[in-house]
VOGU-3710 file (C-alpha; in Angstrom, 3 decimals, decimal comma):
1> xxxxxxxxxx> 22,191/-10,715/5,541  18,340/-10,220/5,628  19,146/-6,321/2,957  21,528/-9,442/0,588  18,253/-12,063/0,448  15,829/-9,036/-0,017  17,731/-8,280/-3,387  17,091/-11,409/-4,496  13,505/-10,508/-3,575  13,921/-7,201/-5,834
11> xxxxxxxxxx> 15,268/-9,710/-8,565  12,327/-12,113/-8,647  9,542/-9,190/-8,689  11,637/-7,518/-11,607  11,606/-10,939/-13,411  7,827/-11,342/-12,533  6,691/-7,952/-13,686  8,822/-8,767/-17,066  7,218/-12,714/-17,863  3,617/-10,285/-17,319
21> xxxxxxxxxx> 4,820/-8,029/-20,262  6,142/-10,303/-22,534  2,549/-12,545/-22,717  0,749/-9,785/-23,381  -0,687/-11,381/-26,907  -1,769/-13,806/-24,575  -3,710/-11,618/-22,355  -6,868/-13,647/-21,127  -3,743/-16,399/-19,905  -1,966/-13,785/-18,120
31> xxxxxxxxxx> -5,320/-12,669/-16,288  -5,762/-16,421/-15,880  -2,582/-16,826/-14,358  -2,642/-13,815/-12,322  -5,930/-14,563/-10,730  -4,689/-18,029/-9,531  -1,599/-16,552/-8,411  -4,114/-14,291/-6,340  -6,516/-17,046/-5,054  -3,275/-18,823/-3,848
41> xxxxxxxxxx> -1,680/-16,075/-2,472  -4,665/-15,416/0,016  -5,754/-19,165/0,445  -2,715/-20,615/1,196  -0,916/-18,361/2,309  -1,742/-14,774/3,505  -5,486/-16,387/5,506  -3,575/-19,328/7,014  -0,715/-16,465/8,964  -3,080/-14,474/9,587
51> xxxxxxxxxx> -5,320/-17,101/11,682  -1,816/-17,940/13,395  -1,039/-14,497/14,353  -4,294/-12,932/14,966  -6,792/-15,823/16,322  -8,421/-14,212/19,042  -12,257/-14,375/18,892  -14,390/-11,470/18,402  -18,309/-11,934/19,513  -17,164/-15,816/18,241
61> xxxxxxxxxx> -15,405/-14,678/15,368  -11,570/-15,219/14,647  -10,391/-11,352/14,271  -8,226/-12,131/11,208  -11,426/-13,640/9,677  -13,203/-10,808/10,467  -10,930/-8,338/8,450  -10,846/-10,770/5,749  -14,290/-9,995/5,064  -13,696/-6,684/6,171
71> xxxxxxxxxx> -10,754/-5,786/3,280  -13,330/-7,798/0,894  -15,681/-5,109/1,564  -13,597/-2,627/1,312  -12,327/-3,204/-1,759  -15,816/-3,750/-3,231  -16,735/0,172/-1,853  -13,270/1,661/-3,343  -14,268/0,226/-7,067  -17,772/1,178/-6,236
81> xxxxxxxxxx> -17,298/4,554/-5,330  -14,312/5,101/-8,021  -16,264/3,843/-10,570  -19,201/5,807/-9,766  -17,540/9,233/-9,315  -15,892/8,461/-12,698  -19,128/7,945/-14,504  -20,467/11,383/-12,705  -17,775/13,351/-14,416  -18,490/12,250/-17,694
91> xxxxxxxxxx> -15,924/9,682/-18,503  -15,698/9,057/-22,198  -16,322/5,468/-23,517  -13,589/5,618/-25,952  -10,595/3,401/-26,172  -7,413/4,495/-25,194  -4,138/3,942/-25,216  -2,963/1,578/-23,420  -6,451/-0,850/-22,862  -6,560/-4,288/-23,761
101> xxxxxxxxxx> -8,491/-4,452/-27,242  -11,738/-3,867/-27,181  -11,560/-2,602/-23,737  -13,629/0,787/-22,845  -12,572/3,733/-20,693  -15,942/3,520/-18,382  -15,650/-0,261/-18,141  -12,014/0,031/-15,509  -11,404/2,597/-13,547  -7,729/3,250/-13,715
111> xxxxxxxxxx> -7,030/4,131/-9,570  -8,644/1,074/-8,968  -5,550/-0,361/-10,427  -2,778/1,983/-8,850  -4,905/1,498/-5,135  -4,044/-2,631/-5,658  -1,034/-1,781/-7,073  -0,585/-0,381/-3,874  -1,614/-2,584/-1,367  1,028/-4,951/-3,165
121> xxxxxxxxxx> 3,901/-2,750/-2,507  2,635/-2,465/1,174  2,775/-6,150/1,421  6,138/-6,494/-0,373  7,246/-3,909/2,578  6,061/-6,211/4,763  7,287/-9,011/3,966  10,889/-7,197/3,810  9,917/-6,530/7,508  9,191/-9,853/8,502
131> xxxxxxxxxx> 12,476/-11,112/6,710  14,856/-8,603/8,596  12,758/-10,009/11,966  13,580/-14,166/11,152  16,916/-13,358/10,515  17,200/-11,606/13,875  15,564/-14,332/15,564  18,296/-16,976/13,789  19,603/-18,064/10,906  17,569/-21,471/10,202
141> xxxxxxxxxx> 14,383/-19,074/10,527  15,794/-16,147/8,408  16,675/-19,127/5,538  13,181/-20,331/5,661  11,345/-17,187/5,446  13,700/-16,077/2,817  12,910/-18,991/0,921  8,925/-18,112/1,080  9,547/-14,424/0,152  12,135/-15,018/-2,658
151> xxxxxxxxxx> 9,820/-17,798/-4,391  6,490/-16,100/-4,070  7,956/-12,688/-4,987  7,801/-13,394/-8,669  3,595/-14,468/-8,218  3,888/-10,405/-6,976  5,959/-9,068/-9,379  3,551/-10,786/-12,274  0,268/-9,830/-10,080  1,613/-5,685/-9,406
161> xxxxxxxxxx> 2,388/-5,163/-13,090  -0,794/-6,779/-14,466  -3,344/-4,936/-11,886  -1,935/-1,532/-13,015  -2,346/-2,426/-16,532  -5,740/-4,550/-16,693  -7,730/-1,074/-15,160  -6,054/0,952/-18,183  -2,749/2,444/-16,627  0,054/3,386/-19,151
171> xxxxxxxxxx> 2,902/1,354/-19,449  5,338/3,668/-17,380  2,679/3,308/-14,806  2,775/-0,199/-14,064  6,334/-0,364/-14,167  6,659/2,459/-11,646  4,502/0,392/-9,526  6,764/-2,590/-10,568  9,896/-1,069/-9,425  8,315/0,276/-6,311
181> xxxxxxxxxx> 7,277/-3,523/-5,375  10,651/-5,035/-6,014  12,414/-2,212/-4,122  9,789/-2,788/-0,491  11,383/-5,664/0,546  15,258/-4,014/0,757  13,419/-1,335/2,161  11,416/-3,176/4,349  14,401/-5,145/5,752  16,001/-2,348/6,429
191> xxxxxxxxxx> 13,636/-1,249/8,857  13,038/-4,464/10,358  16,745/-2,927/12,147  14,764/-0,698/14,005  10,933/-1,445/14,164  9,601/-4,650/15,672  5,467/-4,952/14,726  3,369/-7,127/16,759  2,206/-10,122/16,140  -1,275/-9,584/16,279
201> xxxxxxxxxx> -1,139/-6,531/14,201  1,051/-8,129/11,375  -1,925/-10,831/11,736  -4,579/-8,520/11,368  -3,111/-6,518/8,262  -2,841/-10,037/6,572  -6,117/-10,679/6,781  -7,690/-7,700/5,819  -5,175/-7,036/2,616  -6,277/-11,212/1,757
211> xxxxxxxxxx> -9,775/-9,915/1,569  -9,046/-7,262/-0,401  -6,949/-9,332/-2,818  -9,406/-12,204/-2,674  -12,304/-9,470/-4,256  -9,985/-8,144/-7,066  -8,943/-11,744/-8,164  -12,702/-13,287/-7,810  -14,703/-9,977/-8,641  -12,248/-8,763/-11,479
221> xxxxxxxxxx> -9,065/-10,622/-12,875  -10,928/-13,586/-13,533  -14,130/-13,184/-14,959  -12,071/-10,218/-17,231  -10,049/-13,202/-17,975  -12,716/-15,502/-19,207  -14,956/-12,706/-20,583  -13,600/-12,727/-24,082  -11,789/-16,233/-24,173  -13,370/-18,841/-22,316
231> xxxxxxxxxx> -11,037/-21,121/-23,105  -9,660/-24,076/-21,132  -6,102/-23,121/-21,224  -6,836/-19,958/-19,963  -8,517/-22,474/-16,668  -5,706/-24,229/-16,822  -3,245/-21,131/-16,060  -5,765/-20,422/-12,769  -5,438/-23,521/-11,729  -1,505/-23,386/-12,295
241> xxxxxxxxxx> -1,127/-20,553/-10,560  -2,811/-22,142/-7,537  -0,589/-25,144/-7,190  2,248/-22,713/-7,965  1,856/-21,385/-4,460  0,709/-24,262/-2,738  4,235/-25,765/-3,993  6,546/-22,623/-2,906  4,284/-22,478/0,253  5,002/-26,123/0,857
251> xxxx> 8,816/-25,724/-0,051  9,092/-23,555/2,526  7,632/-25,223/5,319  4,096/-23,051/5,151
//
């Protein structure tokens, strides 16, 4: 049952990843969008599971918190350090394909893109994990958590694709990365047969990967999004995007 519900989860991703390609006239909305999504995503519902699942104190410090500002870091020291060893060997400041107009080659560093990309698939895995686990507790707890994967699977779908592609990744790229993200939850429900993660450690990945997700939507989707267009529609997608999640988080049952 949990492998049938996670291909609805491979359907929702697919459809996300293709509403992200078909705005793309309307870029600075789609960064917009994407970044609410992302502030969402980690507000409402990645930091609040992770406090549940990993609240034990360090030196007076909730643990989850802790890696939340730990992945934030992180994060910041990847693009740092990829962006740095990109300028050392020489990287041109042409346009290429595939860059949003206007955009240069030493102003996004392409891995930074295919590292979120990443992390996005990991999560997608795990949420394929936690959805083979509910449905092996009971059936009222698989529907529920079902419910939150399915909904919020197109905010990762749209938020995979448009990572790979706002750092300058070819097409083919981000929809490898697409594909990859819709397939993690079949995949990760199929292992949820044999693997059982703890609670505490499922709590603590949440809250680093929020931190990490938190920097790329604060530190780079949206002031990309506002650089060129400051426009108040282009708010008004963030802002969407937000209560977006806050409504599929709240449909099913946080």
């Amino acid at each position: 049952m949990a492998v049938l519900v996670a291909l609805g989860a491979f359907l929702m991703t697919l459809f996300g990843g293709w509403v992200a390609q078909r705005v793309t006239d309307r870029r600075h909305l789609v960064l917009g969008l994407a970044g609410g999504l992302m502030l969402g995503v980690v507000g409402l519902d990645l930091l609040p599971e992770a406090l549940e699942a990993a609240g034990e104190e360090v030196f007076g410090v909730p643990r989850a918190l802790l890696l939340f500002v730990g992945g934030f870091l992180f994060a910041h020291v990847v693009e740092r350090l990829l962006a740095t060893r990109r300028a050392s060997h020489g990287a041109d400041t042409g346009e290429k394909p595939g860059r949003g107009p206007g955009e240069k080659a030493g102003e996004r560093t392409p891995q930074v893109g295919l590292v979120a990309a990443g992390a996005m698939v990991l999560h997608s895995l795990m949420d394929g994990i936690a959805l083979g686990a509910a449905f092996q507790v009971g059936g009222g707890m698989g529907a529920t958590v079902a419910l939150a994967v399915v909904t919020h699977d197109f905010a990762d779908g749209f938020n995979t694709y448009t990572l790979t592609r706002v750092y300058g990744n070819e097409r083919r790229k981000a929809l490898a990365m697409l594909f990859a993200d819709a397939l993690a939850p079949i995949a990760g429900a199929a292992l949820a047969t044999f693997l059982t993660l703890p609670e505490e450690l499922l709590g603590s990945y949440l809250g680093f990967f929020g931190g990490a997700l938190l920097y790329l939507a604060a530190a780079e989707i949206l002031p990309e999004a506002h650089h060129a267009h400051p426009a108040r529609t282009t708010l008004l997608c963030t802002v969407a995007g937000v209560g977006f999640i806050w409504l599929v988080v709240g449909l099913s049952g946080g």
